[in-house]
C-alpha positions as CSV (number, residue, x, y, z in Angstrom):
1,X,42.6,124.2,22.8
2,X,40.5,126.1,20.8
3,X,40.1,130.2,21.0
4,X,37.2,132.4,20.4
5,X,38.5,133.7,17.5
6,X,40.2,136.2,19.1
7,X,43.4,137.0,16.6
8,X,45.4,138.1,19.4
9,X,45.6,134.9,20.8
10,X,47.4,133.5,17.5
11,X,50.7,135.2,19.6
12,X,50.4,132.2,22.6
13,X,51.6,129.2,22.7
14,X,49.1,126.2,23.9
15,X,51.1,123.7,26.4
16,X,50.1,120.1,28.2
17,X,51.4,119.5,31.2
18,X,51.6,116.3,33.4
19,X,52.9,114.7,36.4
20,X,54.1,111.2,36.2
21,X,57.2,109.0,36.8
22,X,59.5,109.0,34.0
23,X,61.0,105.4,35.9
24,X,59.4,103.2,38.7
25,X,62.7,104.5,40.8
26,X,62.0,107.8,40.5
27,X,59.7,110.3,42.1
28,X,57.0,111.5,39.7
29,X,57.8,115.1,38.1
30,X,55.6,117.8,36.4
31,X,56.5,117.6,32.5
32,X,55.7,119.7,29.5
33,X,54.1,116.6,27.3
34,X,53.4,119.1,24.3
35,X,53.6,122.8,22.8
36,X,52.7,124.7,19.9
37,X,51.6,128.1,18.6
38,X,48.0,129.0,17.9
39,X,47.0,129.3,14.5
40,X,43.7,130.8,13.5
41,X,42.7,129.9,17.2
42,X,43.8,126.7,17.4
43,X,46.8,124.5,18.6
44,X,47.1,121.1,17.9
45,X,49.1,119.2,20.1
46,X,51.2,115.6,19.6
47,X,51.6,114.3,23.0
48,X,54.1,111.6,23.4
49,X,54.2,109.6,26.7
50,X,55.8,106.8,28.0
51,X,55.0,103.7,27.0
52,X,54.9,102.4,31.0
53,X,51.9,105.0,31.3
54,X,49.6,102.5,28.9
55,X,46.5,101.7,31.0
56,X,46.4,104.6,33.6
57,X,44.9,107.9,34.2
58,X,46.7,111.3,34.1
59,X,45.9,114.1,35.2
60,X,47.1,117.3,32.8
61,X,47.2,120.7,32.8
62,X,46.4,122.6,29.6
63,X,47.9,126.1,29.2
64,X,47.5,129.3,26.9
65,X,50.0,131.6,27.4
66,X,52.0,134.3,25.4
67,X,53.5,138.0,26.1
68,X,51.6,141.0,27.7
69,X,48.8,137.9,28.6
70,X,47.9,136.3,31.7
71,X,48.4,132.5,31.2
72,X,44.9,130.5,31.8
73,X,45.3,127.1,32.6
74,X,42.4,124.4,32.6
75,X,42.7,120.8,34.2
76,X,41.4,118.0,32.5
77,X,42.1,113.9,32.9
78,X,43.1,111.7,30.0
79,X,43.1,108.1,29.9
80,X,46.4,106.5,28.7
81,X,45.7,104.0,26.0
């Protein structure tokens, strides 16, 4: 996620969110895939997922959040490969 330069947003943190099954038992479950601080308006985030999720689509949630801000949130899909 990059910012407009706006230095106050180098206090949030950037998040990916995605729902998935962790095991083919279990029922799928929202999980924070990756986080970091901006820096200079950026965030770069190392997502690590399941290696069972090879091949498919996922739908994620990006987030930008931090105090005294309203979180934004933008949904985008990611293929798995």
């Amino acid at each position: 996620m990059t910012s407009a330069r706006d230095p106050r947003v180098d206090r949030c943190i950037a998040g990916l969110y995605a729902t998935f099954k962790k095991a083919s038992y279990a029922p799928a479950t929202k999980q924070l895939n990756a986080s970091a601080p901006v820096s200079n308006g950026q965030a770069v985030l190392k997502l690590k997922l399941p290696a069972s999720l090879k091949g498919q689509t996922l739908t994620v949630t990006a987030t930008l959040q931090g105090a005294n801000y309203i979180p934004t949130s933008h949904t985008l899909t990611i293929k798995v490969t």
